[in-house]
PDB file of N, CA, C, O and CB in Angstrom:
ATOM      1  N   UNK A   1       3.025   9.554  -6.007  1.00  0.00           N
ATOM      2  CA  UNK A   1       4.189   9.923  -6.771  1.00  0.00           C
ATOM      3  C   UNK A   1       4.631  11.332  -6.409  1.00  0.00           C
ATOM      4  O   UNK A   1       5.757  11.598  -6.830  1.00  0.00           O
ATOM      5  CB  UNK A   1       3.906   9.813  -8.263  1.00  0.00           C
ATOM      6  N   UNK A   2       3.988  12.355  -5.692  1.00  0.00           N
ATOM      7  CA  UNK A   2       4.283  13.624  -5.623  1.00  0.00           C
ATOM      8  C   UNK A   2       4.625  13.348  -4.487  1.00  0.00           C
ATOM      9  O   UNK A   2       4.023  14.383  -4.200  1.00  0.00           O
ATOM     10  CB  UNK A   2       3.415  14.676  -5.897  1.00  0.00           C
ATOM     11  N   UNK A   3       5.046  12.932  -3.409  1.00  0.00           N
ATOM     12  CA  UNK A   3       6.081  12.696  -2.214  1.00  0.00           C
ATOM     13  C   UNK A   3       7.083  12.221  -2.658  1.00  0.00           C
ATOM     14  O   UNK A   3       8.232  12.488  -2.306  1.00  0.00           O
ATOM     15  CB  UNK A   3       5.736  11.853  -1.147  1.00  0.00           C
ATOM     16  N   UNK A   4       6.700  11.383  -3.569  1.00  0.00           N
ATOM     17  CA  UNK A   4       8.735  10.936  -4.030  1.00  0.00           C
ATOM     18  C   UNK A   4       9.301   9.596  -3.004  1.00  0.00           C
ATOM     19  O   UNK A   4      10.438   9.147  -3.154  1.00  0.00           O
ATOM     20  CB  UNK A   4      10.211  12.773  -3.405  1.00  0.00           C
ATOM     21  N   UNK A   5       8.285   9.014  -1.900  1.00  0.00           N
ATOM     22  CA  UNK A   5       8.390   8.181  -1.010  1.00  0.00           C
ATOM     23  C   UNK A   5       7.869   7.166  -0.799  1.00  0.00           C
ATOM     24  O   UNK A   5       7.016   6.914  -1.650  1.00  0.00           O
ATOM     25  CB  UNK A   5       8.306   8.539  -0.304  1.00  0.00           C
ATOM     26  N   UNK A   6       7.988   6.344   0.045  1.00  0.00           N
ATOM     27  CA  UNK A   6       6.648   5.451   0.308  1.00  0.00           C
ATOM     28  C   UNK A   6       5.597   6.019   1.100  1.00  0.00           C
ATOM     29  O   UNK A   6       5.896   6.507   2.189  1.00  0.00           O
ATOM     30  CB  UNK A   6       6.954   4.181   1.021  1.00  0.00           C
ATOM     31  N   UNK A   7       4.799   6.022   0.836  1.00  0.00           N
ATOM     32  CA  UNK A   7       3.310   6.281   1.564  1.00  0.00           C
ATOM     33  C   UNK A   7       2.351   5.109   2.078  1.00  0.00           C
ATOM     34  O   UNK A   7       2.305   4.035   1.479  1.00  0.00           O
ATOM     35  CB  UNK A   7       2.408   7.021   0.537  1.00  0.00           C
ATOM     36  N   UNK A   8       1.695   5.334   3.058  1.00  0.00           N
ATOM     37  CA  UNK A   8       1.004   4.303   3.734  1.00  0.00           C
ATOM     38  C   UNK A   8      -1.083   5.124   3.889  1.00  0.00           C
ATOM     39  O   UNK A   8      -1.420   6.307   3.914  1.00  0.00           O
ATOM     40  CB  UNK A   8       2.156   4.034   5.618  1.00  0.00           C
ATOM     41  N   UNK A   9      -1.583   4.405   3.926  1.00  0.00           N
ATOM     42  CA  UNK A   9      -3.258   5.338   3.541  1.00  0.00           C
ATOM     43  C   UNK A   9      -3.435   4.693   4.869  1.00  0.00           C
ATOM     44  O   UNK A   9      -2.921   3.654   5.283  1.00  0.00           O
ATOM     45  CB  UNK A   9      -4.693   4.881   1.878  1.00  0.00           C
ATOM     46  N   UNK A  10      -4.687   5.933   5.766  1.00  0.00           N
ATOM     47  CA  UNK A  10      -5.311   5.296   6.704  1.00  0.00           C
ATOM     48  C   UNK A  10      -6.486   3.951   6.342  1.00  0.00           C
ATOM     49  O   UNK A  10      -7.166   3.936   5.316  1.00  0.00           O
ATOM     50  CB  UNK A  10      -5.901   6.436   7.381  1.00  0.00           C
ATOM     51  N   UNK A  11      -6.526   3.015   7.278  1.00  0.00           N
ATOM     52  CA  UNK A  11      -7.501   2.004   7.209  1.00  0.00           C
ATOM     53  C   UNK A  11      -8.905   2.416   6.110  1.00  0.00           C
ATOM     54  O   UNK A  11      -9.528   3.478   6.099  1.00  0.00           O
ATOM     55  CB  UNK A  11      -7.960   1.774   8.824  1.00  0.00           C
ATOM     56  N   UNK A  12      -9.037   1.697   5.595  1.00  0.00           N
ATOM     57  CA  UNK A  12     -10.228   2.500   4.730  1.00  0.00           C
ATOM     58  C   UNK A  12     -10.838   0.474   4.351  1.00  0.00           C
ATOM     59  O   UNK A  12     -10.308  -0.627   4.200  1.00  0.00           O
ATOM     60  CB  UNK A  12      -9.376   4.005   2.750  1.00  0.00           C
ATOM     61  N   UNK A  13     -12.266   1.104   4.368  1.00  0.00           N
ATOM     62  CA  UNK A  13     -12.948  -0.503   3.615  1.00  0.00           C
ATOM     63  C   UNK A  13     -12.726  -0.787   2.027  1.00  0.00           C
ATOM     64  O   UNK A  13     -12.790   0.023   1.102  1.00  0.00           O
ATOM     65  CB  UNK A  13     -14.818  -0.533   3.726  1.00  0.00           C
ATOM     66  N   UNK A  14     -12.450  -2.159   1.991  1.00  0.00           N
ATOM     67  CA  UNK A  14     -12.162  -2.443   0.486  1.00  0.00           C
ATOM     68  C   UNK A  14     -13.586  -2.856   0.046  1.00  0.00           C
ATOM     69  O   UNK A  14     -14.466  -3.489   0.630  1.00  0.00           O
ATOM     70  CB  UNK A  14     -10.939  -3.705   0.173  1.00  0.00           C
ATOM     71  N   UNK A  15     -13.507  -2.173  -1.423  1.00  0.00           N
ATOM     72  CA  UNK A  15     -14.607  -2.559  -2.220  1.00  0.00           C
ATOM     73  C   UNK A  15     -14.850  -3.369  -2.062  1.00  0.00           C
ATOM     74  O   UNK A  15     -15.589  -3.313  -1.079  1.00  0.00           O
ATOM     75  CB  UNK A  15     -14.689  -2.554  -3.223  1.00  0.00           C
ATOM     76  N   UNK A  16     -14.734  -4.561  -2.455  1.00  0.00           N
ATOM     77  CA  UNK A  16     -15.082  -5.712  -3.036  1.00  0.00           C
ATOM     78  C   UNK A  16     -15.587  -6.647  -1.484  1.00  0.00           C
ATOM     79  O   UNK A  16     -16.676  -7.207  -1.354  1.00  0.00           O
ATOM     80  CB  UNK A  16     -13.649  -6.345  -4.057  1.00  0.00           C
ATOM     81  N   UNK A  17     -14.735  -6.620  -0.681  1.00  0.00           N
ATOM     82  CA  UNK A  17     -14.630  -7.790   0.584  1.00  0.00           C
ATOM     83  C   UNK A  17     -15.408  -7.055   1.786  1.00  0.00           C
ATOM     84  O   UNK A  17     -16.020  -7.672   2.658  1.00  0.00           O
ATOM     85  CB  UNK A  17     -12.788  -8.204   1.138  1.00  0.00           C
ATOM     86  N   UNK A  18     -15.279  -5.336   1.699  1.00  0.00           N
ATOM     87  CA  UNK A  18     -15.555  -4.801   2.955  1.00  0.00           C
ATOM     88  C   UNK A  18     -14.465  -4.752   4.436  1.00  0.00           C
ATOM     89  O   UNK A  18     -14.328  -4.042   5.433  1.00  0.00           O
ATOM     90  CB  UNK A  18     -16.726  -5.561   3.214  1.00  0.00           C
ATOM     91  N   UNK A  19     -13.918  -5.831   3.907  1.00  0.00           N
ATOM     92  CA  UNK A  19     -12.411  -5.624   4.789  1.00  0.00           C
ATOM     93  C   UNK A  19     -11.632  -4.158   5.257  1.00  0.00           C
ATOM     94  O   UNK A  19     -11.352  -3.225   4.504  1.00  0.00           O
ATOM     95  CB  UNK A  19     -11.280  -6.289   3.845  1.00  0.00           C
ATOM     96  N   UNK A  20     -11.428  -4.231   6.412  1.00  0.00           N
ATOM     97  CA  UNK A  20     -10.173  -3.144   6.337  1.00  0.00           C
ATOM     98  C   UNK A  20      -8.972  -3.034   5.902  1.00  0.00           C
ATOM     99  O   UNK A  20      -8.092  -3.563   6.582  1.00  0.00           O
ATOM    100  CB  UNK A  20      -9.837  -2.853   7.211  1.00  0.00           C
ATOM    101  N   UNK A  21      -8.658  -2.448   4.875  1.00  0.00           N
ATOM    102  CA  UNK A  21      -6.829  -2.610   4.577  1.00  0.00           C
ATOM    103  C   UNK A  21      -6.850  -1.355   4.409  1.00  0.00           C
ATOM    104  O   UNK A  21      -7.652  -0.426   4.321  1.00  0.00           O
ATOM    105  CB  UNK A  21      -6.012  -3.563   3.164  1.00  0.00           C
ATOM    106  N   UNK A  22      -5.109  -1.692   4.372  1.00  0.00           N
ATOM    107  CA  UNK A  22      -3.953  -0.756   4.302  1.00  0.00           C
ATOM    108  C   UNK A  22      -3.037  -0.599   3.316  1.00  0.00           C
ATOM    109  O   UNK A  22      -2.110  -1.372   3.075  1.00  0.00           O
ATOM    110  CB  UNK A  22      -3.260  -0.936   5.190  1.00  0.00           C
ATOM    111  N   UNK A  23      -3.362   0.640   2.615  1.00  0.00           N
ATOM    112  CA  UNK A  23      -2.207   0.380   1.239  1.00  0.00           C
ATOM    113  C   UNK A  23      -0.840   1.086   1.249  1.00  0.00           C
ATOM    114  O   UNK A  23      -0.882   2.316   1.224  1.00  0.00           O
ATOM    115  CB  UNK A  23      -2.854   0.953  -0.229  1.00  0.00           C
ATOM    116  N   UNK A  24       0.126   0.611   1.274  1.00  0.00           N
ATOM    117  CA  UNK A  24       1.304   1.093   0.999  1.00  0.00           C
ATOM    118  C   UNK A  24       1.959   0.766  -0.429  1.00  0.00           C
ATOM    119  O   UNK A  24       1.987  -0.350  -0.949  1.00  0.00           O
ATOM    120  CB  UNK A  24       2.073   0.670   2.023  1.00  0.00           C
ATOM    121  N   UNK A  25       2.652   2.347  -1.141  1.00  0.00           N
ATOM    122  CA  UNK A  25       2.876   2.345  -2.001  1.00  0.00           C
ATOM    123  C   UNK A  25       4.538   3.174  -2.103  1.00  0.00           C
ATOM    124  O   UNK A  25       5.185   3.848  -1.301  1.00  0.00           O
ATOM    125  CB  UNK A  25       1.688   2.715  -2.546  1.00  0.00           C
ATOM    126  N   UNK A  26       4.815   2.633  -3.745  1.00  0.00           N
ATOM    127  CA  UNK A  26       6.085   3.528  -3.944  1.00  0.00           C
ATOM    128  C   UNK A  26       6.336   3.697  -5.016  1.00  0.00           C
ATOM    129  O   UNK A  26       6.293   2.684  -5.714  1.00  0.00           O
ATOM    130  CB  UNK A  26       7.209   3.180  -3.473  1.00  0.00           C
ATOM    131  N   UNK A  27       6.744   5.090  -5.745  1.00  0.00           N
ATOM    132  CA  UNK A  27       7.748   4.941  -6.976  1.00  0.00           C
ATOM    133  C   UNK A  27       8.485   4.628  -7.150  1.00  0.00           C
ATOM    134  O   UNK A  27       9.197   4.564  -6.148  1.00  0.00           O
ATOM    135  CB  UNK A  27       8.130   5.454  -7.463  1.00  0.00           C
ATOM    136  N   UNK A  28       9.313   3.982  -8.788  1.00  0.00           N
ATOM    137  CA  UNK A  28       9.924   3.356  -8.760  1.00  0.00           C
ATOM    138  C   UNK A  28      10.619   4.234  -9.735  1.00  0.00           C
ATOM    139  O   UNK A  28       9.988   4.501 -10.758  1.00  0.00           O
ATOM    140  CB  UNK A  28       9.553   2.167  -8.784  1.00  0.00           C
ATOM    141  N   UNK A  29      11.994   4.805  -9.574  1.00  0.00           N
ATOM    142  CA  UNK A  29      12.320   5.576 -10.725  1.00  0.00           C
ATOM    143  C   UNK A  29      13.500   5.060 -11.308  1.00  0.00           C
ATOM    144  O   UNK A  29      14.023   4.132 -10.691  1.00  0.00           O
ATOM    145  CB  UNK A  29      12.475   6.974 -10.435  1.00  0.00           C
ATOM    146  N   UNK A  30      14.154   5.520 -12.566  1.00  0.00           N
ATOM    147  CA  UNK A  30      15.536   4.947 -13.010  1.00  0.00           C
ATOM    148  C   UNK A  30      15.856   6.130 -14.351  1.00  0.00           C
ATOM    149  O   UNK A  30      15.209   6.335 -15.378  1.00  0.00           O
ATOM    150  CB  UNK A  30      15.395   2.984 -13.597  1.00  0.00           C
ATOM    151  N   UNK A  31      17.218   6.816 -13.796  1.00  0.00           N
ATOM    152  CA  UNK A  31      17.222   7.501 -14.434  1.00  0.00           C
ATOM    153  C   UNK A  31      16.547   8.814 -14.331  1.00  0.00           C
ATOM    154  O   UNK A  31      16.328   9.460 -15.355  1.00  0.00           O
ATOM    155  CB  UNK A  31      17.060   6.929 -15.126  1.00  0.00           C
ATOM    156  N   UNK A  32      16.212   9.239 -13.199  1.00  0.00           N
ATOM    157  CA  UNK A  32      15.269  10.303 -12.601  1.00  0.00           C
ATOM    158  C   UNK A  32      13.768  10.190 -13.576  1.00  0.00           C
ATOM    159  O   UNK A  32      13.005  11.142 -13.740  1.00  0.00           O
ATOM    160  CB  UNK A  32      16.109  12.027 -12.728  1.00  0.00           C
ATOM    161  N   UNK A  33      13.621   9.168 -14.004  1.00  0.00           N
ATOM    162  CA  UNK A  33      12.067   8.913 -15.164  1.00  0.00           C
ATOM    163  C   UNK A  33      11.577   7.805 -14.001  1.00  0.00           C
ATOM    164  O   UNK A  33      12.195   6.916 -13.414  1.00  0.00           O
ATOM    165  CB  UNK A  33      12.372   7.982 -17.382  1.00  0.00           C
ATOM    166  N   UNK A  34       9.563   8.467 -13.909  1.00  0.00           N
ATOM    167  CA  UNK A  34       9.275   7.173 -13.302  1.00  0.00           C
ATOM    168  C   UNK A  34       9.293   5.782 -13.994  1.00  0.00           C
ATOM    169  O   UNK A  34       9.618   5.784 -15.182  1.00  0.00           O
ATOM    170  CB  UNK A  34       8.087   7.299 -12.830  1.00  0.00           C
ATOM    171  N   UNK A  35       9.193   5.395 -13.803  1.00  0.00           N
ATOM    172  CA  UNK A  35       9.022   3.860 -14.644  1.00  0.00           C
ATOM    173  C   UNK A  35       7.771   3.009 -14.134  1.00  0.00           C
ATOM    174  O   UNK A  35       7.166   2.375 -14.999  1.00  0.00           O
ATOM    175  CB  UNK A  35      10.475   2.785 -14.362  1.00  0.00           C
ATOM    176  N   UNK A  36       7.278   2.925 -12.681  1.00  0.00           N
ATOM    177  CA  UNK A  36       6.152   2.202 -12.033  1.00  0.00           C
ATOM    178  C   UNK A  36       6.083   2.642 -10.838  1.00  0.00           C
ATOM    179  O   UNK A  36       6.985   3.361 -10.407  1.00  0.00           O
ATOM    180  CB  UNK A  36       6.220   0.795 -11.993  1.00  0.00           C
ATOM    181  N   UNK A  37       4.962   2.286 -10.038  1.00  0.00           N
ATOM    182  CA  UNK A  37       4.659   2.054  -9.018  1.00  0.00           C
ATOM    183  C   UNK A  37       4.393   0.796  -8.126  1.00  0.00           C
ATOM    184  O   UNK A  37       3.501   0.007  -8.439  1.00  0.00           O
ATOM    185  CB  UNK A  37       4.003   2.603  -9.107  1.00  0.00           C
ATOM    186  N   UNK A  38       5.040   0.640  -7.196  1.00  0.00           N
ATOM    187  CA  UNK A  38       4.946  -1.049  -6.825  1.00  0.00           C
ATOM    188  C   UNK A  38       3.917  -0.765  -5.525  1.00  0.00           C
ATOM    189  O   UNK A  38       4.215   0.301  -4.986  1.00  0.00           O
ATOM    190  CB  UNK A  38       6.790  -2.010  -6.288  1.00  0.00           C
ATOM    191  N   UNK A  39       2.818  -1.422  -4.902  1.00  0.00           N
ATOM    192  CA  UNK A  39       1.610  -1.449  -4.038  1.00  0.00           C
ATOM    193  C   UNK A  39       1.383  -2.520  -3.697  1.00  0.00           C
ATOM    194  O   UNK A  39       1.421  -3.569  -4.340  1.00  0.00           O
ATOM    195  CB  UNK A  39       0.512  -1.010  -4.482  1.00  0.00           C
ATOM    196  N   UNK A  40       1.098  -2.303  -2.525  1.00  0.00           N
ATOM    197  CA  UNK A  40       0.444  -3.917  -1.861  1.00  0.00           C
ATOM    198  C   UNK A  40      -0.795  -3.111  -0.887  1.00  0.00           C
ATOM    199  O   UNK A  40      -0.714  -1.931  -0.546  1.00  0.00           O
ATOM    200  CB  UNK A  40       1.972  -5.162  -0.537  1.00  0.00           C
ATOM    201  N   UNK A  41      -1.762  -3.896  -0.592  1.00  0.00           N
ATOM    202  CA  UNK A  41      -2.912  -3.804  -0.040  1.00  0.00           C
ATOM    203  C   UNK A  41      -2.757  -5.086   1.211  1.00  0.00           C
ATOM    204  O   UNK A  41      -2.616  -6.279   0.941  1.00  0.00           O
ATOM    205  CB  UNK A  41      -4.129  -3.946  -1.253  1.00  0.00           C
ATOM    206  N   UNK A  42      -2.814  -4.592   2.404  1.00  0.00           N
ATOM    207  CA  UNK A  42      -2.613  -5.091   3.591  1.00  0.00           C
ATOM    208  C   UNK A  42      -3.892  -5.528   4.429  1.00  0.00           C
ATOM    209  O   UNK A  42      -4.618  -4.751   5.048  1.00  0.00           O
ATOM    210  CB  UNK A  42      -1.867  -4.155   4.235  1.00  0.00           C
ATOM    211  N   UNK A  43      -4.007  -6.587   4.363  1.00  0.00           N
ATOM    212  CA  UNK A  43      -6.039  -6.765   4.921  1.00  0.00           C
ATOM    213  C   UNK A  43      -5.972  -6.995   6.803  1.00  0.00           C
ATOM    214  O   UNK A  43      -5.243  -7.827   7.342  1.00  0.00           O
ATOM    215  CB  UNK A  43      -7.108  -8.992   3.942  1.00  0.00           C
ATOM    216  N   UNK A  44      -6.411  -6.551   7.153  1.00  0.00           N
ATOM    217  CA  UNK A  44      -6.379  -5.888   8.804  1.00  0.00           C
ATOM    218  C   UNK A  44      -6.875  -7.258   9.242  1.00  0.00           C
ATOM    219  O   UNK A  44      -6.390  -7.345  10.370  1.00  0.00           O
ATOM    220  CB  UNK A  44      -7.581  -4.286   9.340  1.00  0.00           C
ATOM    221  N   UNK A  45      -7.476  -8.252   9.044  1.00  0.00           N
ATOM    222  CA  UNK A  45      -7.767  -9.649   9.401  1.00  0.00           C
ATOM    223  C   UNK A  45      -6.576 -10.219   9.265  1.00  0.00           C
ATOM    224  O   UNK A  45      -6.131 -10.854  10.221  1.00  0.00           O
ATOM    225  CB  UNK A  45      -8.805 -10.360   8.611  1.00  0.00           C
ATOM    226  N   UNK A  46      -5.969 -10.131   8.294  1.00  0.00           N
ATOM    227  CA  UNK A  46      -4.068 -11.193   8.173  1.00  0.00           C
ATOM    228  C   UNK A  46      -3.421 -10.575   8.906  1.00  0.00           C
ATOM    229  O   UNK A  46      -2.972 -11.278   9.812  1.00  0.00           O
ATOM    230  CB  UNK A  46      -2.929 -11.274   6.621  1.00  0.00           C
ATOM    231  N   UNK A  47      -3.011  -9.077   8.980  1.00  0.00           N
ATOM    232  CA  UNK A  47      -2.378  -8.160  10.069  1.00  0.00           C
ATOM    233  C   UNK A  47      -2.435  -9.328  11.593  1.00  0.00           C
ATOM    234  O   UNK A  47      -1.677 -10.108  12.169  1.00  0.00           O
ATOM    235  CB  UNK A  47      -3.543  -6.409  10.263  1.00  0.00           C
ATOM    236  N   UNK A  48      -3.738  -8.853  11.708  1.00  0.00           N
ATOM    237  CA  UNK A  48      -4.336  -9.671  13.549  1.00  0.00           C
ATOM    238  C   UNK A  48      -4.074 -10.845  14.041  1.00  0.00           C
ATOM    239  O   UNK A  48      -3.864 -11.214  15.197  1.00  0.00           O
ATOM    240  CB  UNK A  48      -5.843  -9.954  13.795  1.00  0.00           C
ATOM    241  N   UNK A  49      -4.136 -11.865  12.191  1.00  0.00           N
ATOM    242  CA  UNK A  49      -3.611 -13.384  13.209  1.00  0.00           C
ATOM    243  C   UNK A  49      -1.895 -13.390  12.598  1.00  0.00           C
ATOM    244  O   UNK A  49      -1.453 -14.515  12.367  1.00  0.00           O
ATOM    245  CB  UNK A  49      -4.784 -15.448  12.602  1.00  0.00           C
ATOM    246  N   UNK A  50      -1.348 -12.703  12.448  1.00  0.00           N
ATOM    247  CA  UNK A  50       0.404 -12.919  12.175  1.00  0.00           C
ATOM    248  C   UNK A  50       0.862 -12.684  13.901  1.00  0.00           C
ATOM    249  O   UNK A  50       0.472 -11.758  14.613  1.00  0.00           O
ATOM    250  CB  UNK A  50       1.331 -11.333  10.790  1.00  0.00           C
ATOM    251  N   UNK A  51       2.079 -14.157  14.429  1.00  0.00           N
ATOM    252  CA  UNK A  51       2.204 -14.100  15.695  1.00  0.00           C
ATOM    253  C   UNK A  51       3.583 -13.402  15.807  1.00  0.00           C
ATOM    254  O   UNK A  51       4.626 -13.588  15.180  1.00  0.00           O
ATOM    255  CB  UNK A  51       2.040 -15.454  16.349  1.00  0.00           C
ATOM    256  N   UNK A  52       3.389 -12.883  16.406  1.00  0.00           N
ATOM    257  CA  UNK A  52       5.251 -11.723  17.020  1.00  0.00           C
ATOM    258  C   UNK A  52       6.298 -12.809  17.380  1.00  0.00           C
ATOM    259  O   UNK A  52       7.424 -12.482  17.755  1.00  0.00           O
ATOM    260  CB  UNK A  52       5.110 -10.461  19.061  1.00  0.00           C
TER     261      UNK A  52
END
């Protein structure tokens, strides 16, 4: 929330699975008030088999 942007985290292991992901995040504001944050967690195994 203190960038004011979307942000993306380097590869890091997830608790639970041990997987590598990737989290990208964003505020969501209205009215210059935050209201939420919307996040998704990106798992580096689904990344690898998605075909171009």
């Amino acid at each position: 929330m203190e960038k004011n942007r979307l942000v993306t985290t380097e590869p890091y292991p997830d608790l639970t699975t041990g997987k590598m992901v990737i989290t990208s995040s964003q505020p969501v504001y209205k009215d210059s008030k935050l209201i939420d944050v919307i996040a998704i967690d990106l798992v580096s195994d689904d990344l690898s088999k998605q075909k171009l």
